[in-house]
Residue, then its C-alpha position, 0 to 999 in steps of 0.5 A: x869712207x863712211x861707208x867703209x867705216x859702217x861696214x868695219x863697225x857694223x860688228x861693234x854697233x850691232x853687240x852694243x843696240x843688243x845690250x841697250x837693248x837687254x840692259x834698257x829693256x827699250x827700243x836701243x836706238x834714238x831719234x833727235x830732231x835736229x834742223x838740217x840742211x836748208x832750215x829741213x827737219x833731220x832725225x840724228x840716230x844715236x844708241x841710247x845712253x840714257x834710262x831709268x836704273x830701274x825701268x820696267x819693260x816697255x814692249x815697242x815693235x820699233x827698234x828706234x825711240x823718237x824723241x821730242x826737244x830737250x831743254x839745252x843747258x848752257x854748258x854739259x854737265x861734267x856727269x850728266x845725271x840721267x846717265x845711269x848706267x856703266x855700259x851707257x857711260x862707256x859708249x858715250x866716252x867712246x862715241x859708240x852711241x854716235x856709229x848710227x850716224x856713219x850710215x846717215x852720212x851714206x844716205x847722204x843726211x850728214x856729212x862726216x865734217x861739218x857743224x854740228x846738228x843743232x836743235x831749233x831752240x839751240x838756232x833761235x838760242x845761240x845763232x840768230x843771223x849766223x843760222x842762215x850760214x849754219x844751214x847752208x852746209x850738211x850738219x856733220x858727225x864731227x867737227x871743229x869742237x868736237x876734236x877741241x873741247x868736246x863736252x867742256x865747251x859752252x854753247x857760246x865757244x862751240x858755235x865759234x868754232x862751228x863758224x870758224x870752220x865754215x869760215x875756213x874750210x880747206x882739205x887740210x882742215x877737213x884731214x886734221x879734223x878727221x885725224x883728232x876725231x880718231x884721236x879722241x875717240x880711242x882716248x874718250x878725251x873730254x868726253x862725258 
């Protein structure tokens, strides 16, 4: 399915790292350090979204930005300030900043449903004895939060619904997660 997907949107995620590319004037893809499956380092790619409104040109032969950890809030801001730009704001209320992903999940890095990839600080954070079982499955494109609350969850309500989901996992679960995301995607509901 992921790679069924990545062939269909390939069109739309390709015109969309042109203009980050030209709009940014940096590399249009980044890299995050996440914590993957077993406790191992994963880098989630993502188009990027955020850039000084006013930045100069920065040549890089790369066509991926690595980036350090950022500091987590304990909840999304409604608008998130360093997001400047109409075109990133688009691509982020329609998740075309997250299409890199489908191809991690056909390299077998992600899975399409599973608890979200989360930082190291975000696991010493949020999950403390729970981050064995957080790690014990593939960190996923979308999943339970995503598809009921997006960006209005707090940390403490997404990793409930992150445990709930491992806690529960069945393939009606897995289809209805599946379904919501398409859903909500198309809509940009709760997305900012």
């Amino acid at each position: 399915m992921a790679f069924l997907l990545s062939v269909l949107l390939f069109p739309i995620l390709l015109g969309s790292a042109v203009a980050v590319a030209v709009e940014s004037r940096r590399a249009p893809f980044v890299a995050h350090r996440r914590i993957g499956l077993s406790g191992r380092v994963l880098w989630v790619w993502k188009l990027r979204t955020m850039w000084e409104a006013e930045q100069p040109f920065a040549f890089t032969p790369s066509l991926v930005e690595f980036l350090p950890d950022a500091p987590i809030p304990v909840k999304k801001a409604d608008r998130d300030p360093r997001v400047t730009s109409p075109l990133a704001l688009f691509l982020r209320k329609y998740s075309i900043d997250e299409l890199p992903q489908l191809w991690q999940v056909v390299l077998g890095q992600l899975a399409l449903v599973g608890p979200r990839p989360l930082t190291e600080a975000e696991i010493q954070r949020y999950y403390g004895a729970s981050a064995k079982t957080m790690l014990s499955v593939k960190p996923g494109v979308t999943g339970l939060w995503q598809v009921n609350g997006r960006s209005r969850l707090s940390y403490e309500q997404r990793k409930r619904l992150d445990q709930f989901l491992l806690n529960n996992w069945s393939v009606p679960l897995y289809l209805k997660i599946l379904y919501s995301t398409v859903v909500c995607v198309v809509t940009g509901k709760d997305a900012h």
